[in-house]
C-alpha positions as CSV (number, residue, x, y, z in Angstrom):
1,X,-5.2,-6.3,29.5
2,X,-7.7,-7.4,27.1
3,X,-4.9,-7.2,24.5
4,X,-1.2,-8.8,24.3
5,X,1.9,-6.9,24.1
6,X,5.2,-8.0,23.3
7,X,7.5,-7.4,26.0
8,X,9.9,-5.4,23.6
9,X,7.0,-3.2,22.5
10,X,5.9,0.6,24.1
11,X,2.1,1.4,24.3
12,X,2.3,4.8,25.5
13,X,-0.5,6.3,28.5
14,X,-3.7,7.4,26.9
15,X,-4.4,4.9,24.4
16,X,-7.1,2.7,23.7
17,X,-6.2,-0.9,22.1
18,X,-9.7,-3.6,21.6
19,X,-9.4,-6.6,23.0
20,X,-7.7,-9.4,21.4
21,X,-5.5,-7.4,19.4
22,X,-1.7,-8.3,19.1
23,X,1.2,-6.2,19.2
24,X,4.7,-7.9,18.2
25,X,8.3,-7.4,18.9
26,X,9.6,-3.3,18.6
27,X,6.7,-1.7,18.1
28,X,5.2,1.3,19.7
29,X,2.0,2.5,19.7
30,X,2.0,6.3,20.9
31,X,-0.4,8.5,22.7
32,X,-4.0,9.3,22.2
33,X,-3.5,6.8,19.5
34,X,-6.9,3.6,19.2
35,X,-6.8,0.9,18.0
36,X,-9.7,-1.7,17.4
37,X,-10.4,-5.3,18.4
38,X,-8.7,-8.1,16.6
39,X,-6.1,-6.1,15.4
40,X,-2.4,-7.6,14.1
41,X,0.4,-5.5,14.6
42,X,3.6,-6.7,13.4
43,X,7.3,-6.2,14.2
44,X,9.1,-2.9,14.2
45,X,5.6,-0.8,14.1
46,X,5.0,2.5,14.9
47,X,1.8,4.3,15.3
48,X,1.7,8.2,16.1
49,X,-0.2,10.1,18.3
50,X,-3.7,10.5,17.8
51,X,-3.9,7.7,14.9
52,X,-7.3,5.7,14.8
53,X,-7.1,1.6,13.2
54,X,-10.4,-0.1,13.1
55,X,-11.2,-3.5,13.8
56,X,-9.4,-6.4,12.5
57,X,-6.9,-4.6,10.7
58,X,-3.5,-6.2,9.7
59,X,-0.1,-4.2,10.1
60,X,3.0,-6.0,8.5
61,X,6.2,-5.6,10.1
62,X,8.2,-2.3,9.5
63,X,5.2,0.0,9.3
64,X,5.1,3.6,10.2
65,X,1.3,5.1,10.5
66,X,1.9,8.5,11.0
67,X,-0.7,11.3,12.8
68,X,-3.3,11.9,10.1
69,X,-3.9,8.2,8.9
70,X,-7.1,6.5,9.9
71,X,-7.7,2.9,8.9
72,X,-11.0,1.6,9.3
73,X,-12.2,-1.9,9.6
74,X,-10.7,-4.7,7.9
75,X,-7.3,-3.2,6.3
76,X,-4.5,-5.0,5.3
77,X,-1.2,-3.1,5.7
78,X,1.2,-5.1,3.8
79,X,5.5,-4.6,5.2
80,X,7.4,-1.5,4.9
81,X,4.2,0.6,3.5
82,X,4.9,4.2,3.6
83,X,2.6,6.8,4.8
84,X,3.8,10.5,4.5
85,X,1.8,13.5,6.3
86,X,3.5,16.5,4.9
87,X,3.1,17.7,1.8
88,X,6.7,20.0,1.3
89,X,8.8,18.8,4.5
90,X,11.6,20.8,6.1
91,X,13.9,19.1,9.3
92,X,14.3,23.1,9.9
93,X,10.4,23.9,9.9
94,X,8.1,22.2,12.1
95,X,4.9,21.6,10.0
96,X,2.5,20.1,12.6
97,X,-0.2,21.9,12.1
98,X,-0.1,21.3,8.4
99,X,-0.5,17.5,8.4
100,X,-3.0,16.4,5.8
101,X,-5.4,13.6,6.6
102,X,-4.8,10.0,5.1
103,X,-8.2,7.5,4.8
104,X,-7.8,3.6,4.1
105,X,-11.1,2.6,4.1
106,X,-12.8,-0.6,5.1
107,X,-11.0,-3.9,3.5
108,X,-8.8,-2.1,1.8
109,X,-5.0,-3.5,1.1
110,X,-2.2,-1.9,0.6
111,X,0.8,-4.1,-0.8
112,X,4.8,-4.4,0.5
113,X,6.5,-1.3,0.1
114,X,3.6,1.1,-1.5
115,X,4.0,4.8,-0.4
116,X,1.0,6.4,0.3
117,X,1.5,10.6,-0.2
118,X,-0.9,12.0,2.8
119,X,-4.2,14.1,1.6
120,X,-5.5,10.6,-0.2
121,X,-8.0,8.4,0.6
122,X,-8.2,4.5,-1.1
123,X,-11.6,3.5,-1.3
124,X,-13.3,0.5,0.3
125,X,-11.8,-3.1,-0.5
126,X,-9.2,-1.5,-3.1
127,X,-5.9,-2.9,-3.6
128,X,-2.6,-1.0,-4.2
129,X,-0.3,-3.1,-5.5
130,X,3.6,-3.8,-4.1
131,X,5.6,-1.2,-4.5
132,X,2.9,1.7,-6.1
133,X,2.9,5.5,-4.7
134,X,-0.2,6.6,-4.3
135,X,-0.3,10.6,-5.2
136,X,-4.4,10.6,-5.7
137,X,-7.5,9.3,-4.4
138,X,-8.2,5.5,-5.0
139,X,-11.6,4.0,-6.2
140,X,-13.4,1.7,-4.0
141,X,-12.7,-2.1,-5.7
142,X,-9.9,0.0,-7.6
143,X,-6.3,-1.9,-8.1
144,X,-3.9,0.1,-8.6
145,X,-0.1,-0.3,-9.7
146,X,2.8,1.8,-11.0
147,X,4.9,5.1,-10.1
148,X,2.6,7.1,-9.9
149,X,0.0,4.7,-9.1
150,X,-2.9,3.9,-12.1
151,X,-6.1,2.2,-12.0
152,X,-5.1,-1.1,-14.2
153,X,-8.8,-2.8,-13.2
154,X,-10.9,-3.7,-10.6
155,X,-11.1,-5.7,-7.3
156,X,-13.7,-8.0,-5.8
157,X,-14.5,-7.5,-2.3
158,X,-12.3,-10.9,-1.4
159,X,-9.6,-9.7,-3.5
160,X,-9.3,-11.2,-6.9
161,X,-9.3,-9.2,-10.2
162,X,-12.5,-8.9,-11.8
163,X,-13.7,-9.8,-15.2
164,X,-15.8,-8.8,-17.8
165,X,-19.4,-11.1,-18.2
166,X,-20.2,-10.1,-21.8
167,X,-23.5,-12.2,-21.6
168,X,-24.2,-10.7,-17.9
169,X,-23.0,-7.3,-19.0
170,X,-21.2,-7.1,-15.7
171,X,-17.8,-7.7,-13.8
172,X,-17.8,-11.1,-11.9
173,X,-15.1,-12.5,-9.3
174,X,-14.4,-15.8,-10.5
175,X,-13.4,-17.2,-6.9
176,X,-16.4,-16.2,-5.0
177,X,-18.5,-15.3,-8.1
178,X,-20.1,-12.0,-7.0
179,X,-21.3,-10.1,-9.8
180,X,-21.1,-6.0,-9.9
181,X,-22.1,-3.3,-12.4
182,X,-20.1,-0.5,-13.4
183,X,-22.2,2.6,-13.7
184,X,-20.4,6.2,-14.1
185,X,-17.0,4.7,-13.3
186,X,-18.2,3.6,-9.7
187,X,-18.7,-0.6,-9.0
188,X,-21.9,-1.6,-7.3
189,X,-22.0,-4.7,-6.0
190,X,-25.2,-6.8,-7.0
């Protein structure tokens, strides 16, 4: 194994986990399910059959990532986040074939205790704060907050809340001082 695996922890036959990845206490990581290189996956994890998690992607503890969720590269999952994959559940009504595809993309975060309603996608390097539900697509470099979620800004690719360069006429990051433009409601990175 090119991975480690808590002793408490289930990887199910049929999965593929990358190499130096870590999977912690509880968790189990269920069939036809991959899962990149350098990954972190914390306490009391689950990830369904047939899920796919990129490279270097962080999963707090008490995480559920149901069938229909793909996480690429470089996603930050932060504890108890919520995915859903049914739209109108019923315990008396299997709806399998129903489940509606869920996209983090790359360096996106997700904060503690966000639900994320399936059928969405959050943009690259977007940042849903603690606690938000997600009931429509994110931005890329989008943060967003509230019940339902609502864009309150925007995001620099490390993270910190950009700012308005009135002289520059765009948004800079004033901890790693990228500079982007807004142009039609999308950020470009300069």
């Amino acid at each position: 194994m090119d991975y480690f695996l808590h002793e408490t922890s289930i990887v199910d036959k049929d999965c593929q986990i990358g190499k130096g990845t870590k999977i912690w206490h509880f968790s189990h990581i269920m069939s036809g399910s991959q899962i990149g290189e350098g990954c972190n996956i914390g306490q009391n994890v689950v990830i369904s059959p047939k899920v796919t998690i990129g490279n270097n992607v962080k999963i707090q503890n008490n995480v559920s990532v149901y069938t229909g969720v793909q996480c690429e590269d470089d996603v930050f999952l932060g504890p108890s986040v919520v995915f859903t994959n049914v739209i109108n559940p019923r315990s008396f009504i299997s709806r399998k074939e129903s489940f509606l595809p869920t996209i983090i993309r790359r360096g996106a975060s997700i904060g503690a205790n966000a639900t994320i309603v399936c059928g969405n996608t959050i943009g690259e390097y977007a940042l849903v704060g603690a606690g938000s539900v997600v009931t429509k697509d994110v931005l890329p470099y989008a943060l967003v907050v509230g019940n339902p979620a609502k864009q309150v800004g925007w995001v620099c690719r490390c993270g910190c809340r950009l700012e308005k360069d009135e002289l520059k006429k765009k948004m800079v990051c004033k901890e790693c001082s990228e500079e982007y433009e807004l142009e039609d409601n999308s950020l470009i990175s300069k």
